[in-house]
PyMOL Python script that loads the backbone (N, CA, C, O; Angstrom):
from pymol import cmd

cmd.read_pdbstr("""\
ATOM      1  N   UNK A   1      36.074  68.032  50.019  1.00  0.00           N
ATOM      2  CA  UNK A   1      35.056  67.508  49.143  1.00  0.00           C
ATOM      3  C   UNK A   1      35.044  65.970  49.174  1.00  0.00           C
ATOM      4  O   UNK A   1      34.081  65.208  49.256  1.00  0.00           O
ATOM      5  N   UNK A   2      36.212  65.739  49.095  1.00  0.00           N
ATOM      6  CA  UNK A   2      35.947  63.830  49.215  1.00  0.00           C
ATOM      7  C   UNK A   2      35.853  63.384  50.499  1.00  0.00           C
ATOM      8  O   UNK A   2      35.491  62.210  50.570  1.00  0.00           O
ATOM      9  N   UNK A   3      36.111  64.067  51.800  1.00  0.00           N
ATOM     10  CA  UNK A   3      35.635  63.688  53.016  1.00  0.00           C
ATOM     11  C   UNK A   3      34.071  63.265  52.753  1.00  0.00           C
ATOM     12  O   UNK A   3      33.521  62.217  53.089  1.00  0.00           O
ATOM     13  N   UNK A   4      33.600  64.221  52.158  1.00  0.00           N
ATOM     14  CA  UNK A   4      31.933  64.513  52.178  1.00  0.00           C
ATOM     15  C   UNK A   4      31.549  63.456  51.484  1.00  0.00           C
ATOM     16  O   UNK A   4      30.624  62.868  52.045  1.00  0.00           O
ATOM     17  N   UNK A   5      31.867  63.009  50.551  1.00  0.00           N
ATOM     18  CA  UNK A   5      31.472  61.691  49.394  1.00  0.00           C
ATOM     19  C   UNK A   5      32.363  60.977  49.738  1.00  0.00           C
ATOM     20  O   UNK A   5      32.858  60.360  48.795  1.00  0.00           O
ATOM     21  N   UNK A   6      33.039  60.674  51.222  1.00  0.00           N
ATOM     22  CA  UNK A   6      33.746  59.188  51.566  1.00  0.00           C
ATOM     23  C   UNK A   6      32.509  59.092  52.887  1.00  0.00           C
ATOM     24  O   UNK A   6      31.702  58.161  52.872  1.00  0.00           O
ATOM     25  N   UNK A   7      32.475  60.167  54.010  1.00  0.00           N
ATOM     26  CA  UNK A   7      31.189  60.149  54.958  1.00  0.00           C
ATOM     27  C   UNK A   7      30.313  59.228  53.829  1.00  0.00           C
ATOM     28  O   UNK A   7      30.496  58.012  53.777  1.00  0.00           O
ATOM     29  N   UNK A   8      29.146  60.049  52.744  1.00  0.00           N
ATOM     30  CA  UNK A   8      28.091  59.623  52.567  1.00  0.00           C
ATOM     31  C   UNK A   8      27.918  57.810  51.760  1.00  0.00           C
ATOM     32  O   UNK A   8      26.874  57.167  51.654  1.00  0.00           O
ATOM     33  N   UNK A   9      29.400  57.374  51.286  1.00  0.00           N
ATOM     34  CA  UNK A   9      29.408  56.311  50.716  1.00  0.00           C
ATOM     35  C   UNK A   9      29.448  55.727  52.143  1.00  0.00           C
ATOM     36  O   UNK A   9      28.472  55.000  52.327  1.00  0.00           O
ATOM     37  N   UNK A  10      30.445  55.834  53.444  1.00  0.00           N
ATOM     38  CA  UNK A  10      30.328  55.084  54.699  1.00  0.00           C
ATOM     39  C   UNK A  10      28.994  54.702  55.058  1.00  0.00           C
ATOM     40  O   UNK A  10      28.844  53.633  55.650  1.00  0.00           O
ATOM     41  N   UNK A  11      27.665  55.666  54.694  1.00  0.00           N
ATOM     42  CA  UNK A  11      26.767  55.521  55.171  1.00  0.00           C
ATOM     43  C   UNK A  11      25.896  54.122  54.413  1.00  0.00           C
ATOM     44  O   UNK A  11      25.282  53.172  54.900  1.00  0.00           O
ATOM     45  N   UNK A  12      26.267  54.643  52.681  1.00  0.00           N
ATOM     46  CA  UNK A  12      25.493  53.872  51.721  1.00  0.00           C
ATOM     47  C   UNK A  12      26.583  52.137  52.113  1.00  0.00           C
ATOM     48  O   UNK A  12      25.985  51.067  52.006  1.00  0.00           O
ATOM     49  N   UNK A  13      27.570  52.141  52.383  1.00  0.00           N
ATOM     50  CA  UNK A  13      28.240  50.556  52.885  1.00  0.00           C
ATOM     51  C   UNK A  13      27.773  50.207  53.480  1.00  0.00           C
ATOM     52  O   UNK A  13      27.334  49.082  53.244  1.00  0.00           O
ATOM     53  N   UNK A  14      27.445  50.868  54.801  1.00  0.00           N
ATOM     54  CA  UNK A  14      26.667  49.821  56.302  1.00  0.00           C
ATOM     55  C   UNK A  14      25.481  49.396  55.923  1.00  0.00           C
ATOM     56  O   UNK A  14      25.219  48.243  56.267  1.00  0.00           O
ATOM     57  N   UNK A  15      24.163  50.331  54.932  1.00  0.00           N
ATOM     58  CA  UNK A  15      23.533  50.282  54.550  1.00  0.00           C
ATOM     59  C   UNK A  15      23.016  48.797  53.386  1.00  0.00           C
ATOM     60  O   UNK A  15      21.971  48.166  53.222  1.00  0.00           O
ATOM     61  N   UNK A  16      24.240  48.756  52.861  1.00  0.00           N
ATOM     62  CA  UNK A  16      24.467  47.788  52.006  1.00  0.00           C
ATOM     63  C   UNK A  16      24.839  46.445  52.869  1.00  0.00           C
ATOM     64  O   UNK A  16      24.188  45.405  52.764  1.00  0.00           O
ATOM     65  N   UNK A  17      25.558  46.544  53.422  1.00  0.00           N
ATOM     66  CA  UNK A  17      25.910  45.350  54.374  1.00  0.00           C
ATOM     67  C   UNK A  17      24.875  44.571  55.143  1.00  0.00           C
ATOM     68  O   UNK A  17      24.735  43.350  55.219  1.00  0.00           O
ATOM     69  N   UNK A  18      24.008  45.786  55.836  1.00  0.00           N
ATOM     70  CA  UNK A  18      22.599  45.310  56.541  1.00  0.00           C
ATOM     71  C   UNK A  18      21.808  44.481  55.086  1.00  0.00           C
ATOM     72  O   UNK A  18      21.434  43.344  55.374  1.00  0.00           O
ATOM     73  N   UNK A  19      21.570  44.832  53.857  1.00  0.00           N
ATOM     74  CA  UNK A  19      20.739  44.562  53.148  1.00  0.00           C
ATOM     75  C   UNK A  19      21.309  43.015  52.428  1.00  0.00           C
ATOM     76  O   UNK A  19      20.627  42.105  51.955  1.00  0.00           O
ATOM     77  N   UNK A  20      23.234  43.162  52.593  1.00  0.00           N
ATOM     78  CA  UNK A  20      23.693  41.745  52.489  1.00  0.00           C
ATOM     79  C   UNK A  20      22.985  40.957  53.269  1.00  0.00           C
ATOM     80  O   UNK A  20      22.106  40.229  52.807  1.00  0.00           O
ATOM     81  N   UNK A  21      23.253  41.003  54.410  1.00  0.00           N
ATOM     82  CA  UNK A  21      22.982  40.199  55.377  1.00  0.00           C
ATOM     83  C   UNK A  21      21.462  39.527  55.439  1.00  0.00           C
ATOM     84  O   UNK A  21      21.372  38.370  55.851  1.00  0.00           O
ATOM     85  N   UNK A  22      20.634  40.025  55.157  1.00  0.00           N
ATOM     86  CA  UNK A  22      19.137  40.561  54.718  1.00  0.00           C
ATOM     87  C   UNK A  22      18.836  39.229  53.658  1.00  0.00           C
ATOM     88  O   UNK A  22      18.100  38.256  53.819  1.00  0.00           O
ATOM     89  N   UNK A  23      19.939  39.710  52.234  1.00  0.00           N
ATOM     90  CA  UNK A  23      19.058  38.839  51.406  1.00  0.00           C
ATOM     91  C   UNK A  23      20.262  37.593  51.805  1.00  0.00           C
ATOM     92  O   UNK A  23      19.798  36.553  51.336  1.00  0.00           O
ATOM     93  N   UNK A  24      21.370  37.343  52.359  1.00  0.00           N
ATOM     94  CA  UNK A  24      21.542  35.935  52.728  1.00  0.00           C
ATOM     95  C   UNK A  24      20.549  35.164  53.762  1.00  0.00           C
ATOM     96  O   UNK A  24      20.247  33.974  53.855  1.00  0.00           O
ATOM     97  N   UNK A  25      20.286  35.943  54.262  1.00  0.00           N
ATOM     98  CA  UNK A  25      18.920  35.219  55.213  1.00  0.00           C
ATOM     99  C   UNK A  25      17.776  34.524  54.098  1.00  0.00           C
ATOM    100  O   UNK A  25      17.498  33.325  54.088  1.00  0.00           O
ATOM    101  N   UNK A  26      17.186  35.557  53.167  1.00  0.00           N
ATOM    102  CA  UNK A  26      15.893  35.418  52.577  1.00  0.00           C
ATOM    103  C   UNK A  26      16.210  34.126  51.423  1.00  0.00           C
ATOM    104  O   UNK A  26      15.484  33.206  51.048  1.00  0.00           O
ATOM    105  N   UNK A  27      17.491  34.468  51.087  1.00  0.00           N
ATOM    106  CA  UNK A  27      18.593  33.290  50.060  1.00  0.00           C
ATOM    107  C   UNK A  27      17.629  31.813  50.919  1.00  0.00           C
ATOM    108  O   UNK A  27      16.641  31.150  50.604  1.00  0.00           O
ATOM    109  N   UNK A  28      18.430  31.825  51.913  1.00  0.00           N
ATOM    110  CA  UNK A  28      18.664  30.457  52.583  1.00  0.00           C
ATOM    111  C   UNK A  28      17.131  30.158  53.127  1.00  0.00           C
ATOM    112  O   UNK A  28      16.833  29.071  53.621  1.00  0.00           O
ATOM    113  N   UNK A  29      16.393  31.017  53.009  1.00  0.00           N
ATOM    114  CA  UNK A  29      14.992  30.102  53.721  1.00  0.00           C
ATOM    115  C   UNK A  29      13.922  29.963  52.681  1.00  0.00           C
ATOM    116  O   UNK A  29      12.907  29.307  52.916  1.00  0.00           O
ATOM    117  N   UNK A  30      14.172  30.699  51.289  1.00  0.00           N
ATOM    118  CA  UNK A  30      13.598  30.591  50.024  1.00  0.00           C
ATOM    119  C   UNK A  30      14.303  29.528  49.132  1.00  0.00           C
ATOM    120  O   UNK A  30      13.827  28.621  48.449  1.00  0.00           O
ATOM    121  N   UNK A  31      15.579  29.923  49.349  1.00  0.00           N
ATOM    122  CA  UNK A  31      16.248  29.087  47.965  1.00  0.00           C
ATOM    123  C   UNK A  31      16.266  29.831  46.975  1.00  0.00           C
ATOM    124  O   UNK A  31      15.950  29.315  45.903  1.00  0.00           O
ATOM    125  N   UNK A  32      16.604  31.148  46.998  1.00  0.00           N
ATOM    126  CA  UNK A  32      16.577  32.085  45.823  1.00  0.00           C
ATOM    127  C   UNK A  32      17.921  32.612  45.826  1.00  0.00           C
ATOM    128  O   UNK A  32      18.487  33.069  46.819  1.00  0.00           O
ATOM    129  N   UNK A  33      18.338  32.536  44.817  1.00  0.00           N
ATOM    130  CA  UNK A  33      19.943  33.531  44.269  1.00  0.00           C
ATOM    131  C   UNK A  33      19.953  34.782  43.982  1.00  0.00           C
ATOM    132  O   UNK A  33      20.846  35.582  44.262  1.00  0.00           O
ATOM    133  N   UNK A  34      18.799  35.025  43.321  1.00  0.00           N
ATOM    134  CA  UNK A  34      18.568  36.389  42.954  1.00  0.00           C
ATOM    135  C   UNK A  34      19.008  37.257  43.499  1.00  0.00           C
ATOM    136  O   UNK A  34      19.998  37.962  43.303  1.00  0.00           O
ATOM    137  N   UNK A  35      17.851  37.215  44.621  1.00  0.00           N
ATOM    138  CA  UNK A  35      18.217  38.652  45.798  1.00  0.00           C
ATOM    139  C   UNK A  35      19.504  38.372  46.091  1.00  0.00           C
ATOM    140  O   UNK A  35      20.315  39.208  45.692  1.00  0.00           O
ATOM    141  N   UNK A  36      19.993  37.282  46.769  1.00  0.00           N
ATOM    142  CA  UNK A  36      21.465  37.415  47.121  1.00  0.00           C
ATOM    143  C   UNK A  36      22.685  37.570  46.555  1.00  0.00           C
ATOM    144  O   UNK A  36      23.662  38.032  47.145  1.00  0.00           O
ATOM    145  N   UNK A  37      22.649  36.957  44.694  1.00  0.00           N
ATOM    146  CA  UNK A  37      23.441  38.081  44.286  1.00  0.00           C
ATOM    147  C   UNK A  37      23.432  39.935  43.929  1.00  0.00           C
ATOM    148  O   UNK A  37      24.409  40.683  43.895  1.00  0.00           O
ATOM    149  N   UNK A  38      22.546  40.141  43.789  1.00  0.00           N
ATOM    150  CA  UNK A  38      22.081  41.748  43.943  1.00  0.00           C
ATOM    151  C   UNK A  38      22.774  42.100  45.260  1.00  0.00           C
ATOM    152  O   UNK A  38      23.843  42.690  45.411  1.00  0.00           O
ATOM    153  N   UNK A  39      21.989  41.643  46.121  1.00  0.00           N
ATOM    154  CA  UNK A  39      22.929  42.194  48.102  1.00  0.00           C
ATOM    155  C   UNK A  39      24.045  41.875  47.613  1.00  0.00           C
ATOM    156  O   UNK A  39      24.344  42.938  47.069  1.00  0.00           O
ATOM    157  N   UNK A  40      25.102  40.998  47.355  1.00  0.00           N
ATOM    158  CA  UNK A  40      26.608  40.746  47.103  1.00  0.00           C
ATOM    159  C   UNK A  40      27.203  41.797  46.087  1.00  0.00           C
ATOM    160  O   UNK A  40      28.270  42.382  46.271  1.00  0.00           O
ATOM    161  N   UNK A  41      26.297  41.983  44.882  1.00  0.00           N
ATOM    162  CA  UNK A  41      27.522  43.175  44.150  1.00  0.00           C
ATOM    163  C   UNK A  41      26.992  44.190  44.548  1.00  0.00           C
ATOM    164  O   UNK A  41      27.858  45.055  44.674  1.00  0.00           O
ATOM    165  N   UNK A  42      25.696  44.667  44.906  1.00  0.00           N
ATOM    166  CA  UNK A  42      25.565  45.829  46.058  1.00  0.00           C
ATOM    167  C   UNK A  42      27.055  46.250  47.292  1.00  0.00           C
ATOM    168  O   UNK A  42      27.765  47.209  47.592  1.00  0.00           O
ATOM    169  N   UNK A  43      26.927  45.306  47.530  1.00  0.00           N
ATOM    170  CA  UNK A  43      27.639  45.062  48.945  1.00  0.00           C
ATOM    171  C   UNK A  43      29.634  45.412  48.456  1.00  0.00           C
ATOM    172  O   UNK A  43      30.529  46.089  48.961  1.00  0.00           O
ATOM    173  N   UNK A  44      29.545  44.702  47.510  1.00  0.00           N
ATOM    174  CA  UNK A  44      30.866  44.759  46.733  1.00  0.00           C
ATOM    175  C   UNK A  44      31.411  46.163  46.175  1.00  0.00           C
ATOM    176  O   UNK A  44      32.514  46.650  46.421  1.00  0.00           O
ATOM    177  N   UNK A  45      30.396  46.709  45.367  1.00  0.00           N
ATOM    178  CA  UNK A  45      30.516  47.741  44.538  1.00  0.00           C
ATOM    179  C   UNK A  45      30.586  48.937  45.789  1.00  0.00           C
ATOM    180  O   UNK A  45      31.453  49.810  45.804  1.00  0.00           O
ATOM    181  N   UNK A  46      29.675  48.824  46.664  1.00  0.00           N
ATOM    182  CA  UNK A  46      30.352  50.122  47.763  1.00  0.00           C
ATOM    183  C   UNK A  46      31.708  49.757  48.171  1.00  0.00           C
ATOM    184  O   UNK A  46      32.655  50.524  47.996  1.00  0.00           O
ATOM    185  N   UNK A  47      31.814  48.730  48.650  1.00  0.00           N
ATOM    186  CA  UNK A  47      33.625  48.521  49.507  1.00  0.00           C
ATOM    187  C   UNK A  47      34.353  48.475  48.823  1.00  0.00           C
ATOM    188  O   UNK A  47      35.414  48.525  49.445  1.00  0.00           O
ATOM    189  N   UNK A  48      34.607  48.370  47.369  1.00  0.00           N
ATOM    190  CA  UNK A  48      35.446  48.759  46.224  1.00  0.00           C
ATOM    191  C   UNK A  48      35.670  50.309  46.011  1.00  0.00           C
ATOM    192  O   UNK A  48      36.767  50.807  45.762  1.00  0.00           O
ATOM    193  N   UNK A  49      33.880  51.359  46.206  1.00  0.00           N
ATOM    194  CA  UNK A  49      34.095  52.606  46.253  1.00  0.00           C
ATOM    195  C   UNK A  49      34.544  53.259  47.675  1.00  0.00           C
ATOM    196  O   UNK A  49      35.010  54.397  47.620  1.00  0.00           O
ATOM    197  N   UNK A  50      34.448  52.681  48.829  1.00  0.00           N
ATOM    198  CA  UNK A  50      34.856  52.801  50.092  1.00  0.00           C
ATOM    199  C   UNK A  50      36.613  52.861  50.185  1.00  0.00           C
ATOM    200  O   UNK A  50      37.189  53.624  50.960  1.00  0.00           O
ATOM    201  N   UNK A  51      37.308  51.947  49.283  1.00  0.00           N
ATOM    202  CA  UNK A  51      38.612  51.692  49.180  1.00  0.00           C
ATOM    203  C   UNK A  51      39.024  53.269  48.195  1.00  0.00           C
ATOM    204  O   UNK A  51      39.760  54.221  48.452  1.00  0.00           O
ATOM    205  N   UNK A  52      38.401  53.034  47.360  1.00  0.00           N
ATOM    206  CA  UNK A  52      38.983  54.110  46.306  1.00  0.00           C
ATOM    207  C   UNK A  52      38.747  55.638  46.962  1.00  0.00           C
ATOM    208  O   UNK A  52      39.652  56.471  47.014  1.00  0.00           O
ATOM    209  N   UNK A  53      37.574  55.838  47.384  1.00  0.00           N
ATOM    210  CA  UNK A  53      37.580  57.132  48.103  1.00  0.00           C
ATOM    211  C   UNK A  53      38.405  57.023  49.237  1.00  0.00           C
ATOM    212  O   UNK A  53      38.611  58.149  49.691  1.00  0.00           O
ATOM    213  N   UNK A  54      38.959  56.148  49.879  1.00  0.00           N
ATOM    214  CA  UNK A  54      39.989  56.437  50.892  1.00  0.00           C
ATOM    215  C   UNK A  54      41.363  56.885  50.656  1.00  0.00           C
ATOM    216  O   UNK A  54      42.148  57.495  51.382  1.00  0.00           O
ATOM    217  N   UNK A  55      41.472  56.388  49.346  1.00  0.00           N
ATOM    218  CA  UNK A  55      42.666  56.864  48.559  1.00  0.00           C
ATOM    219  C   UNK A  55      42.946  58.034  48.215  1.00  0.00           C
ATOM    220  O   UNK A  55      43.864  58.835  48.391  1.00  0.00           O
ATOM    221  N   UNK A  56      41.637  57.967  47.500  1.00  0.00           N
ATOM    222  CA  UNK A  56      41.282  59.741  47.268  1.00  0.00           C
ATOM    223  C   UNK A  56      41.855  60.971  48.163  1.00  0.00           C
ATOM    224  O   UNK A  56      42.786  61.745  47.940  1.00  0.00           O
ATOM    225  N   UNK A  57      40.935  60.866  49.286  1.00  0.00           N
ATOM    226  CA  UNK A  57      40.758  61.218  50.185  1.00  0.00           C
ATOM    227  C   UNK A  57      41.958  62.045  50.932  1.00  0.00           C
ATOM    228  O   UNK A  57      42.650  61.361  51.686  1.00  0.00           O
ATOM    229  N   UNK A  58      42.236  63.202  50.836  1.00  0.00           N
ATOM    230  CA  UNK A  58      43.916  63.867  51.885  1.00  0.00           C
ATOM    231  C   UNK A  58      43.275  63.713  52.983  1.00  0.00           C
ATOM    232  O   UNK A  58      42.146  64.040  53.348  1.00  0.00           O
ATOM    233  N   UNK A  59      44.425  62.991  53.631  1.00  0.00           N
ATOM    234  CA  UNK A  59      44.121  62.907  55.086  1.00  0.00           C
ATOM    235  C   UNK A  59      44.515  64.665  56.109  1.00  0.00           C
ATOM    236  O   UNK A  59      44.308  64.734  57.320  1.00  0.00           O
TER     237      UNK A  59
END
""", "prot")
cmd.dss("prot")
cmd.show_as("cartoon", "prot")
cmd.util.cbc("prot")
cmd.orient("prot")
């Protein structure tokens, strides 16, 4: 069971990472914080749940 909800969070991280990357771009050619803190605790809050479900997780 936590294989299955560590897979689908792997998916929602990369996902998140692309969308980091995304609003640091849109950050730097707008001058806006907004979006780029949203992408950052986006980005954060999966690899925090990425860590904990690995724990979880019986190998």
């Amino acid at each position: 069971m936590w294989g299955t909800i560590l897979n689908i969070n792997s998916i929602l991280w990369a996902l998140s990472g692309t969308y980091f990357v995304y609003s640091t771009g849109i950050a730097i050619l707008t001058w806006s914080g907004k979006q780029f803190l949203l992408g950052l605790l986006v980005f954060v809050f999966f690899s925090l749940a990425e860590v904990a479900l690995a724990a979880i997780a019986e190998p």
